[in-house]
Every structure is written in C-alpha cells, then in structure tokens.
PQR file with spaces between the fields and no chain letter, atoms N, CA, C, O and H, PARSE charges and radii, in Angstrom:
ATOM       1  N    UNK     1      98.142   36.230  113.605 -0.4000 1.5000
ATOM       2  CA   UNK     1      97.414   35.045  113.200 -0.0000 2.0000
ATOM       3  C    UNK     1      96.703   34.502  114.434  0.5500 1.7000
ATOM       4  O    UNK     1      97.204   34.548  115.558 -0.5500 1.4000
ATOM       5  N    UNK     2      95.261   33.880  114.103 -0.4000 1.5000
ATOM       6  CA   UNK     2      94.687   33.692  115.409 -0.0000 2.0000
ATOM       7  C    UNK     2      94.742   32.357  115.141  0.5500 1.7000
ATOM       8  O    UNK     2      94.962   31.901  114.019 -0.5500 1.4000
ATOM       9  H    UNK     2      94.854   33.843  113.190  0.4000 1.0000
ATOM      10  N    UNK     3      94.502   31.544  116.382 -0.4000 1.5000
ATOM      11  CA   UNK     3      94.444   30.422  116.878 -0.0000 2.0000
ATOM      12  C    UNK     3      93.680   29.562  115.570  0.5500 1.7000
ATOM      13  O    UNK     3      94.243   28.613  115.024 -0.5500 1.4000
ATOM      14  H    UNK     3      94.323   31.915  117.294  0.4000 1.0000
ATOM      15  N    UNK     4      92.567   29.963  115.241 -0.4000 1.5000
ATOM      16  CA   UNK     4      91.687   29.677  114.369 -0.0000 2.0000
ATOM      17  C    UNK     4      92.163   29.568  112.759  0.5500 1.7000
ATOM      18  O    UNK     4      91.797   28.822  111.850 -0.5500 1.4000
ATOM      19  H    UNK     4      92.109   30.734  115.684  0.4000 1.0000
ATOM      20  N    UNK     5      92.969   30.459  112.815 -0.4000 1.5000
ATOM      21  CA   UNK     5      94.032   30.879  111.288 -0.0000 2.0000
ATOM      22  C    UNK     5      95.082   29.634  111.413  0.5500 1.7000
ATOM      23  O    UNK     5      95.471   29.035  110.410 -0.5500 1.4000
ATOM      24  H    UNK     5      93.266   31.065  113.553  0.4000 1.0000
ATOM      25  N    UNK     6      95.432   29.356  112.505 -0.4000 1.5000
ATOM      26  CA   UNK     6      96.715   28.607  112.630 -0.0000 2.0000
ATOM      27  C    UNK     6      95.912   26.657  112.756  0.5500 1.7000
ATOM      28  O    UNK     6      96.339   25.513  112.605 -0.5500 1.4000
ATOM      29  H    UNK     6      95.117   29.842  113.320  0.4000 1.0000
ATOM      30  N    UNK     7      95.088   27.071  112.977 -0.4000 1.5000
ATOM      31  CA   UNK     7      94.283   25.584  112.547 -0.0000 2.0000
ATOM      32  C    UNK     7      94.212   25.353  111.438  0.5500 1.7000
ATOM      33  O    UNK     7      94.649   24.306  110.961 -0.5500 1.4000
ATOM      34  H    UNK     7      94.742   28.001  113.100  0.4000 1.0000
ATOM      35  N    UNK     8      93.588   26.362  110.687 -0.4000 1.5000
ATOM      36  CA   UNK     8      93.124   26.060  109.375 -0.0000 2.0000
ATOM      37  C    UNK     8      94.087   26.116  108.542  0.5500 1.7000
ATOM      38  O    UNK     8      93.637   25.805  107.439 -0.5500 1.4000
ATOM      39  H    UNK     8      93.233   27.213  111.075  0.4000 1.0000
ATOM      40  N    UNK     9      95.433   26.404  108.474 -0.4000 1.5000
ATOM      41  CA   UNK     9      96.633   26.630  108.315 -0.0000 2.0000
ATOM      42  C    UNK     9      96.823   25.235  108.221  0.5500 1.7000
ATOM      43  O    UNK     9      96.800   24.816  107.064 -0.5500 1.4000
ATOM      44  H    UNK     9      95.799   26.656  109.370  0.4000 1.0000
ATOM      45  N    UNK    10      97.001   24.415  109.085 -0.4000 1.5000
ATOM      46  CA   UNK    10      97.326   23.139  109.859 -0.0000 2.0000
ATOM      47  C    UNK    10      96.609   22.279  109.136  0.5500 1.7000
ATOM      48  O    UNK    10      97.393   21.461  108.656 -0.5500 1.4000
ATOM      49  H    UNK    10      97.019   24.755  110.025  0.4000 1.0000
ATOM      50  N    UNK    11      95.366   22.025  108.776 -0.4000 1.5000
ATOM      51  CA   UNK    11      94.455   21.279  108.115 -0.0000 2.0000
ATOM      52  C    UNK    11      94.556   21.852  106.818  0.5500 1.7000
ATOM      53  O    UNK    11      93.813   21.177  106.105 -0.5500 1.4000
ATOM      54  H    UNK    11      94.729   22.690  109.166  0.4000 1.0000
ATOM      55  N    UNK    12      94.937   22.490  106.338 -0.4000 1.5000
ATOM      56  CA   UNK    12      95.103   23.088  104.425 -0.0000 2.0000
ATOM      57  C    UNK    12      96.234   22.363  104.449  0.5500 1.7000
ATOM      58  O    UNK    12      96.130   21.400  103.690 -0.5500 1.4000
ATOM      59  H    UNK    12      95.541   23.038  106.917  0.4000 1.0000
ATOM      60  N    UNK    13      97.270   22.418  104.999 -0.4000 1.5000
ATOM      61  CA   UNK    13      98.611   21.695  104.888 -0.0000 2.0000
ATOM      62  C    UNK    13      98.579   20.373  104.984  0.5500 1.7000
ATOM      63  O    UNK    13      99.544   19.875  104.405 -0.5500 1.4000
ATOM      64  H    UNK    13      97.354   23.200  105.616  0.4000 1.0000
ATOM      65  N    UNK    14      97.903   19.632  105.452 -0.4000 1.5000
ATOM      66  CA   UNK    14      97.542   18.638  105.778 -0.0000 2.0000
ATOM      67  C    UNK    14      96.602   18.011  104.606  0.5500 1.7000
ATOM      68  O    UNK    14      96.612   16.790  104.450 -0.5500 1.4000
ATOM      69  H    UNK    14      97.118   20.036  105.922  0.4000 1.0000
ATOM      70  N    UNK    15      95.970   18.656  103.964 -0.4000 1.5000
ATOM      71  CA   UNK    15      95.013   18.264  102.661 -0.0000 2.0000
ATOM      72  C    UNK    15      96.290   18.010  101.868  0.5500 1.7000
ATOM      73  O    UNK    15      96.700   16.961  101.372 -0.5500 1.4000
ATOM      74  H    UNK    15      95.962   19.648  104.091  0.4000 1.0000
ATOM      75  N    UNK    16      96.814   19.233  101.875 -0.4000 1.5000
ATOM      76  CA   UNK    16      97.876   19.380  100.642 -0.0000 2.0000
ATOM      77  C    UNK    16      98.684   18.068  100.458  0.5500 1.7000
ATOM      78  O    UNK    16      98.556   17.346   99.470 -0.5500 1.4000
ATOM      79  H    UNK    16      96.481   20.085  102.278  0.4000 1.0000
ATOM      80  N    UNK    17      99.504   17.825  101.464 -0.4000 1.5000
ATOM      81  CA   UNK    17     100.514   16.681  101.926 -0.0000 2.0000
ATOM      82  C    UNK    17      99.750   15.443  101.805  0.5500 1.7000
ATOM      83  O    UNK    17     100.424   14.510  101.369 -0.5500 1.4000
ATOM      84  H    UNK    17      99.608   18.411  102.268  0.4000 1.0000
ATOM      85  N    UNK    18      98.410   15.147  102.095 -0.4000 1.5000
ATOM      86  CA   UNK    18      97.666   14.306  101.440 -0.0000 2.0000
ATOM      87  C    UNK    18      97.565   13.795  100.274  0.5500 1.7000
ATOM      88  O    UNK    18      97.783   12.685   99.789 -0.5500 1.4000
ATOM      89  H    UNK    18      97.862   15.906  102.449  0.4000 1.0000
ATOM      90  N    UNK    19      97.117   15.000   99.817 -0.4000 1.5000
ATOM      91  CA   UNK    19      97.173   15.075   98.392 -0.0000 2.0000
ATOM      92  C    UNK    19      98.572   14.397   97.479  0.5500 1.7000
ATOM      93  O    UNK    19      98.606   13.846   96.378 -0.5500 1.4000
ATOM      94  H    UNK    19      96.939   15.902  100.211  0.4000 1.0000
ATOM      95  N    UNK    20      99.579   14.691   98.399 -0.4000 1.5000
ATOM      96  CA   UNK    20     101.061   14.709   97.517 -0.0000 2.0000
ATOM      97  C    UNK    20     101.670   13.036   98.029  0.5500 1.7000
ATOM      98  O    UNK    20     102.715   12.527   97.625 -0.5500 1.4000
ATOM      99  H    UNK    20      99.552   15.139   99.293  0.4000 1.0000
ATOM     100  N    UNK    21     100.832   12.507   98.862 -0.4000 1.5000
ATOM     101  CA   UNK    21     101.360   11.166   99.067 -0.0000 2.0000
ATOM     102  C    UNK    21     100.300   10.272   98.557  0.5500 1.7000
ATOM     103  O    UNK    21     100.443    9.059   98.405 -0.5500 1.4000
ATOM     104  H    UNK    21      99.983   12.921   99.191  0.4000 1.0000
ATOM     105  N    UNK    22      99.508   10.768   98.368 -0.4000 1.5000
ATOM     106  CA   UNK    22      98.477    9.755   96.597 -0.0000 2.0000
ATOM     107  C    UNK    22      99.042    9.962   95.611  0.5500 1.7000
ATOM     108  O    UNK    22      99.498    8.986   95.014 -0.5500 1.4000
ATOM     109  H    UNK    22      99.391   11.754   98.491  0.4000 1.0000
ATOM     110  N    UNK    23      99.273   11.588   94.939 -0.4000 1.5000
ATOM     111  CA   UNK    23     100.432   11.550   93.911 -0.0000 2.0000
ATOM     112  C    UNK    23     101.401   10.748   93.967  0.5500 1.7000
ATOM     113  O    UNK    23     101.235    9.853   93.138 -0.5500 1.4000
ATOM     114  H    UNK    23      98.903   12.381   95.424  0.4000 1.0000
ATOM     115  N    UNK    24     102.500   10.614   94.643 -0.4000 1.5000
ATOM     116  CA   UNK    24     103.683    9.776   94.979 -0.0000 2.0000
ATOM     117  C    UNK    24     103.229    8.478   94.920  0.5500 1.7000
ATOM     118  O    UNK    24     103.920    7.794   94.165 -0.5500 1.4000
ATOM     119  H    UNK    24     102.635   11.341   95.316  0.4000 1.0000
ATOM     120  N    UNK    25     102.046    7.713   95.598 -0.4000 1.5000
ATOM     121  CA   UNK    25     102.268    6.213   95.343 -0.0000 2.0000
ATOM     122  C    UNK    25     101.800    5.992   94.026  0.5500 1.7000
ATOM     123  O    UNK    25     102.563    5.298   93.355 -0.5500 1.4000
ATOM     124  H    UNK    25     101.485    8.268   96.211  0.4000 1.0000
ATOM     125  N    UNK    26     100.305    6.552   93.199 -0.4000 1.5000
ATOM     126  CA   UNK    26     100.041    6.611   91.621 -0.0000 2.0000
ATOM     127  C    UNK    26     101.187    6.510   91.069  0.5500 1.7000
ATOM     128  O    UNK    26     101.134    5.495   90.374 -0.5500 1.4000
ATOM     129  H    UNK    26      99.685    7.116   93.744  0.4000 1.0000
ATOM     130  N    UNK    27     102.615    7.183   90.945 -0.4000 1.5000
ATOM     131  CA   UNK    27     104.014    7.701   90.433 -0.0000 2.0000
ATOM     132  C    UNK    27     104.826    5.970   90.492  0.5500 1.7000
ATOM     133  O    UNK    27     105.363    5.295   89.613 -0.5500 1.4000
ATOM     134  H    UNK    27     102.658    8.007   91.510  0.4000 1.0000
ATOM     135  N    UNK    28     104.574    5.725   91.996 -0.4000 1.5000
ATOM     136  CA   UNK    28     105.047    4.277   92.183 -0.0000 2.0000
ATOM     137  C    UNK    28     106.599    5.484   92.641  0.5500 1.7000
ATOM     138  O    UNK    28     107.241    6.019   91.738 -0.5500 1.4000
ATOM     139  H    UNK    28     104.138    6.272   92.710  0.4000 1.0000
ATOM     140  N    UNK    29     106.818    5.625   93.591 -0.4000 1.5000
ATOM     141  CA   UNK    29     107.526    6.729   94.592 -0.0000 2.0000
ATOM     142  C    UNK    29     108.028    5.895   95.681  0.5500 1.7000
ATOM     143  O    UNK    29     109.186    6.275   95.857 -0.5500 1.4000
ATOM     144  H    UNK    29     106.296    5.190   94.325  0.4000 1.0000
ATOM     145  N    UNK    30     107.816    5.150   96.333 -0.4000 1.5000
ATOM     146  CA   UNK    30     107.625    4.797   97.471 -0.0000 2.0000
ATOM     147  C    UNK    30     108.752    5.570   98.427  0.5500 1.7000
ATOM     148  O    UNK    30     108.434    5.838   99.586 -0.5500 1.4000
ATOM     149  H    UNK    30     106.876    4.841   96.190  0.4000 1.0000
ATOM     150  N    UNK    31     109.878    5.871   97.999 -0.4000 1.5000
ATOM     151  CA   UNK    31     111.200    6.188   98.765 -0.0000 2.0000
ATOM     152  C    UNK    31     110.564    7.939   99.490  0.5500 1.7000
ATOM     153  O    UNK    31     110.590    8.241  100.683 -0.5500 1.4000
ATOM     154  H    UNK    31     110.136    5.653   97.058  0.4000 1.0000
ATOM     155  N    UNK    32     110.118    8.707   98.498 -0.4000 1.5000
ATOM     156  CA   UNK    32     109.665   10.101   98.591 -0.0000 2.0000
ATOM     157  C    UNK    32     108.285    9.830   99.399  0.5500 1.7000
ATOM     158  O    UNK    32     108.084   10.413  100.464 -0.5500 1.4000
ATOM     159  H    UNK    32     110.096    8.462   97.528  0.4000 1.0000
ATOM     160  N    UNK    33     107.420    8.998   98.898 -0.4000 1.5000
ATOM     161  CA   UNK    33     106.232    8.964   99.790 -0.0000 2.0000
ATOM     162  C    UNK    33     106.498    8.922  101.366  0.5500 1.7000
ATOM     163  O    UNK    33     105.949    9.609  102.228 -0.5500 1.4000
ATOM     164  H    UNK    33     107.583    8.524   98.032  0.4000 1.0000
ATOM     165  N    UNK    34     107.602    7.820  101.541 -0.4000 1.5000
ATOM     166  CA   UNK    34     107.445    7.596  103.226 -0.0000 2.0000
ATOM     167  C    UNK    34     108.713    8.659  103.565  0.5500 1.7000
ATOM     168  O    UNK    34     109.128    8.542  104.718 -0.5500 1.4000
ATOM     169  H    UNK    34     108.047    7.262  100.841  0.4000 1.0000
ATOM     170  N    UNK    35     109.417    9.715  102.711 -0.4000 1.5000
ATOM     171  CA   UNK    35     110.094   10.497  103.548 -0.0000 2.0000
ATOM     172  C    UNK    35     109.473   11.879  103.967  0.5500 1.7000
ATOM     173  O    UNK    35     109.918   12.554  104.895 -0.5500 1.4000
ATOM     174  H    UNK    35     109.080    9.811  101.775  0.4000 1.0000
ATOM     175  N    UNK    36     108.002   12.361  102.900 -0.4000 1.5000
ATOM     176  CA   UNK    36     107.064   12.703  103.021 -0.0000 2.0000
ATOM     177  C    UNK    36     105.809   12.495  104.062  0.5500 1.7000
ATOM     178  O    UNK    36     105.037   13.365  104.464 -0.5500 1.4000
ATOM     179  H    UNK    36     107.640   11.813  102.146  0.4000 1.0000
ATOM     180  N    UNK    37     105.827   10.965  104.414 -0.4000 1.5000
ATOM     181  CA   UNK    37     104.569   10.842  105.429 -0.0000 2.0000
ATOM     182  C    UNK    37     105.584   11.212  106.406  0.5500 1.7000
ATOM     183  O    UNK    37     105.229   12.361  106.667 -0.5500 1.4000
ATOM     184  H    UNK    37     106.454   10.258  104.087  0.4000 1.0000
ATOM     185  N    UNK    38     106.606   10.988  107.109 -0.4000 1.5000
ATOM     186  CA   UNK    38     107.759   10.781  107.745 -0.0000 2.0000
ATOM     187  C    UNK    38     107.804   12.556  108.529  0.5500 1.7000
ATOM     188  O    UNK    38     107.902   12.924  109.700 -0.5500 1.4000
ATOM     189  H    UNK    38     106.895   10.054  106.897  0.4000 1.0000
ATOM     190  N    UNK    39     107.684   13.276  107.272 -0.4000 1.5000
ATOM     191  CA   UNK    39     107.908   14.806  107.913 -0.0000 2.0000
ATOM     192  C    UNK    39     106.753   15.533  108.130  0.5500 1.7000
ATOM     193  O    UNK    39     106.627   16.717  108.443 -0.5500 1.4000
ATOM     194  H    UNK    39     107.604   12.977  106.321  0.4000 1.0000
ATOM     195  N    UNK    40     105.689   14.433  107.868 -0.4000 1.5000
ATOM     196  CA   UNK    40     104.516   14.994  108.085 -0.0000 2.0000
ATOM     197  C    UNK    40     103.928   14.418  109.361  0.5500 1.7000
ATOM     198  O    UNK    40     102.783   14.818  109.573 -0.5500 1.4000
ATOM     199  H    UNK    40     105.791   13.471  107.614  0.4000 1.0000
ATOM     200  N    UNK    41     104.432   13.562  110.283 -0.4000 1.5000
ATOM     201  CA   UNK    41     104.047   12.185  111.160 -0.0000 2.0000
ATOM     202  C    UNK    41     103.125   12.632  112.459  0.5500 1.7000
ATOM     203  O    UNK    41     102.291   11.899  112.989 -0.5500 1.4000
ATOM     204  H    UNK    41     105.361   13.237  110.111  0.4000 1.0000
ATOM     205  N    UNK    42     103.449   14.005  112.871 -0.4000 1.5000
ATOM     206  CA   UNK    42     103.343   14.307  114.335 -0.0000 2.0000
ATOM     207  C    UNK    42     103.013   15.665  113.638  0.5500 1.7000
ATOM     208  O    UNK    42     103.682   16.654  113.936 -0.5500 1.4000
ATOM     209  H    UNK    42     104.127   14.601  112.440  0.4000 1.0000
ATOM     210  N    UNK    43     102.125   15.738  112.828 -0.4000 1.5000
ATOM     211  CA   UNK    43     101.071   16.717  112.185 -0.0000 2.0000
ATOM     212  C    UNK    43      99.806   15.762  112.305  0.5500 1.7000
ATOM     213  O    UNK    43      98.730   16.146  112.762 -0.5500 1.4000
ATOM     214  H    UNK    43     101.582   14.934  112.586  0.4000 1.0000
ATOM     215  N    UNK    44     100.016   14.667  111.913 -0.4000 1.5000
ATOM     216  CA   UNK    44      98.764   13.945  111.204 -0.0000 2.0000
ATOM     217  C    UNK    44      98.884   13.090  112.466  0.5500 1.7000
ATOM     218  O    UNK    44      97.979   12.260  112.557 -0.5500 1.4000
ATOM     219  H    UNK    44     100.891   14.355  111.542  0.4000 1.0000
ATOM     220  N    UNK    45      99.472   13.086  113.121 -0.4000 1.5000
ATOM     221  CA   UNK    45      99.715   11.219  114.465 -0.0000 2.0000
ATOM     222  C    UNK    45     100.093   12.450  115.660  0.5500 1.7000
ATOM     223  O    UNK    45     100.905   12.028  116.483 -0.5500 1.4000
ATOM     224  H    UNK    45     100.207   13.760  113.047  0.4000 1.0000
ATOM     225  N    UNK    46      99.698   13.726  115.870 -0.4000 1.5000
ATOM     226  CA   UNK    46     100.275   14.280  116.859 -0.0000 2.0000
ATOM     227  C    UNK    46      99.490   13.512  118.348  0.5500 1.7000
ATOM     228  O    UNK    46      98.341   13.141  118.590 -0.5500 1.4000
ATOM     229  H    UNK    46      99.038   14.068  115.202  0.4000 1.0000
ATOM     230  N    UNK    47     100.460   13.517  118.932 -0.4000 1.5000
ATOM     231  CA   UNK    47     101.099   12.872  120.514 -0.0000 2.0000
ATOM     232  C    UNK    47     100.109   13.872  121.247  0.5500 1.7000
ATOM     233  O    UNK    47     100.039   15.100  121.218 -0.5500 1.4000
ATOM     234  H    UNK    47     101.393   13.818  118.735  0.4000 1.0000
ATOM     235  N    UNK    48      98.970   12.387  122.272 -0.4000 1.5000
ATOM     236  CA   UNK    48      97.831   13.292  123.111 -0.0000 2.0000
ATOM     237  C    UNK    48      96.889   13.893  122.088  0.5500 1.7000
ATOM     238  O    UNK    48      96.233   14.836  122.529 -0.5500 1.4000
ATOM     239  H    UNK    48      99.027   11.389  122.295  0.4000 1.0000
ATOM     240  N    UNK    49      96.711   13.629  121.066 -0.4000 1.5000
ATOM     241  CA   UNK    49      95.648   14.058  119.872 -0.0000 2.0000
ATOM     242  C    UNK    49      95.444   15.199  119.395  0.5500 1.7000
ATOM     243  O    UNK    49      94.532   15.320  118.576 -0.5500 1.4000
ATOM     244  H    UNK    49      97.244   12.863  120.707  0.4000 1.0000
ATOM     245  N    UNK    50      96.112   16.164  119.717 -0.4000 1.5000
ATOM     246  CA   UNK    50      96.238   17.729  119.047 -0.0000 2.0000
ATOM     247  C    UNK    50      97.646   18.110  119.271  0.5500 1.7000
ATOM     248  O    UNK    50      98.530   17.624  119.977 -0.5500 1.4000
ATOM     249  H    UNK    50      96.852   16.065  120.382  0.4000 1.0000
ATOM     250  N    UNK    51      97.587   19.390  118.252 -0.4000 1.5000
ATOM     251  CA   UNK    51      99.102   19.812  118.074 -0.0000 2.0000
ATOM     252  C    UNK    51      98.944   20.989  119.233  0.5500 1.7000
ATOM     253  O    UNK    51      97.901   21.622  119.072 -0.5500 1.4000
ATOM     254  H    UNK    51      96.868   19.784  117.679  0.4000 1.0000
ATOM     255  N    UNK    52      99.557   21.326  120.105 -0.4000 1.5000
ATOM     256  CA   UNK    52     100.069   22.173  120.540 -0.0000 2.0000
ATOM     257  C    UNK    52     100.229   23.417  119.628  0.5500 1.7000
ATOM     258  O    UNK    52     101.076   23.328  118.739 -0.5500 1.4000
ATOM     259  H    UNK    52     100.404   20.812  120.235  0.4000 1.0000
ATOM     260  N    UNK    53      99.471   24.646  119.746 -0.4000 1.5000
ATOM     261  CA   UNK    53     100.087   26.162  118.994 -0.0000 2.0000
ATOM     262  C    UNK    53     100.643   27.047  120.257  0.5500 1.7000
ATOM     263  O    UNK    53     100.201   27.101  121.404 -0.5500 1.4000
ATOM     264  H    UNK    53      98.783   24.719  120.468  0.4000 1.0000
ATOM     265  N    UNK    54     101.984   27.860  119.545 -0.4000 1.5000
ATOM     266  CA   UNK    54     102.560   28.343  120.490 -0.0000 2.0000
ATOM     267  C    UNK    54     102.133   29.737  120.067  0.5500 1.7000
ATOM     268  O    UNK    54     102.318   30.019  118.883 -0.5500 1.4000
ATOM     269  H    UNK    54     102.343   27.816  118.613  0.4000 1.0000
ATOM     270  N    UNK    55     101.562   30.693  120.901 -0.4000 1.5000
ATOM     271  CA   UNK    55     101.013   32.132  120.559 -0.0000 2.0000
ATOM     272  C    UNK    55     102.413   33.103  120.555  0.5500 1.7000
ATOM     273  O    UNK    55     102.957   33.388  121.621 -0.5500 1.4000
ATOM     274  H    UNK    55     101.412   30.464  121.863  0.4000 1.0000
ATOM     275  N    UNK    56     102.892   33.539  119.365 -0.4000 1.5000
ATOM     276  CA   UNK    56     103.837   34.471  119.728 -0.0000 2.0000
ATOM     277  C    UNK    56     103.209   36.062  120.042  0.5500 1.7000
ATOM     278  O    UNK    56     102.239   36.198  119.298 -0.5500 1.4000
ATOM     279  H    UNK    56     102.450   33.307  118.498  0.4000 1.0000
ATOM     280  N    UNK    57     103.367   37.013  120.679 -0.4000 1.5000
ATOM     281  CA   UNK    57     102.646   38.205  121.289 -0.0000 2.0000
ATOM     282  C    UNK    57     102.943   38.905  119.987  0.5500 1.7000
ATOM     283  O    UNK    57     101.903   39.037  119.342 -0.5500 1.4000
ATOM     284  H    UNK    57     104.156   36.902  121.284  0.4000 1.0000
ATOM     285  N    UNK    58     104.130   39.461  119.302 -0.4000 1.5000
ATOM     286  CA   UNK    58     104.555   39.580  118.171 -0.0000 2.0000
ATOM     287  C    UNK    58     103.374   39.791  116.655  0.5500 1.7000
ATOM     288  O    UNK    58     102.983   40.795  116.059 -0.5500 1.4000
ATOM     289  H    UNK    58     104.975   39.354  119.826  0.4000 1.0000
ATOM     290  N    UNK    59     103.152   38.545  116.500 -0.4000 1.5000
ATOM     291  CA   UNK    59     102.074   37.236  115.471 -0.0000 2.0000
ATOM     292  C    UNK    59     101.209   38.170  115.773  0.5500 1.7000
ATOM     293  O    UNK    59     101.143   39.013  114.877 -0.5500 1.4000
ATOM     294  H    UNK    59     103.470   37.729  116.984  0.4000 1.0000
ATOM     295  N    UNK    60     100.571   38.357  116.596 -0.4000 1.5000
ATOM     296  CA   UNK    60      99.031   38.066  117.275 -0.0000 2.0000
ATOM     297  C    UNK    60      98.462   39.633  116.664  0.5500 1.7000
ATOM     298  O    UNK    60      98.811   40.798  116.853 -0.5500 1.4000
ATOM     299  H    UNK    60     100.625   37.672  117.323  0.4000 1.0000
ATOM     300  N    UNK    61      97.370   38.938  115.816 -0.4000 1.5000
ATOM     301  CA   UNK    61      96.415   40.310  115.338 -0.0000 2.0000
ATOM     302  C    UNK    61      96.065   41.027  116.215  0.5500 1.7000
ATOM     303  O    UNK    61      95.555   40.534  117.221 -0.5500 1.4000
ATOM     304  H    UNK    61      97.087   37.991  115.662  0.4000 1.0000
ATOM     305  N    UNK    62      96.241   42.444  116.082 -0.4000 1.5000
ATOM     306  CA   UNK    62      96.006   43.331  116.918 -0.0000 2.0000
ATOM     307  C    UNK    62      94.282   44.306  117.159  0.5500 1.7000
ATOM     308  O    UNK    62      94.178   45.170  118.030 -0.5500 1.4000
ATOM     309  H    UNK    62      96.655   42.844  115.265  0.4000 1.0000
C-alpha cells in the first residue's frame, strides 16, 4: 500500500465515520455518537495537523 493508498484509506474512513455520527444524532444516540467521535478523535483532531503513516517494508507494493 502506498502512502497515497493509505491517505485515501484515511479520508474514506473518515467520510464513513462522518457519515455514522449524523446517523447517530438524527437516531437521537448521543451515548454511541460521542463514543464514536471519541475513537475517531486523533484521526479527525490529529496532533501537529497530520497523521503520521508508518511504512511497513513488508506492505509496500513492489
């Protein structure tokens, strides 16, 4: 997976989880919504403004 894969990876997941904490408050959720924003926090609020990707040699398209 390239760097580029693992972004877009990162931002699809990030739509998704979006997506699922508008579902949840529409529902009237609140308990699941914030244990949801909660595991999502330092995806979406990551520390120094980007996430860190760790390249495993393994991973890495050949």
């Amino acid at each position: 997976m390239s760097g580029e894969d693992a972004s877009r990876l990162i931002d699809d997941t990030l739509d998704l989880v979006h997506q699922r904490l508008q579902d949840l408050q529409a529902q009237a959720l609140p308990r699941e919504q914030h244990a949801l924003a909660e595991e999502f926090r330092e995806w979406r609020h990551p520390v120094g403004g980007h996430i860190d990707l760790m390249v495993f040699p393994g991973l890495a398209n050949p």
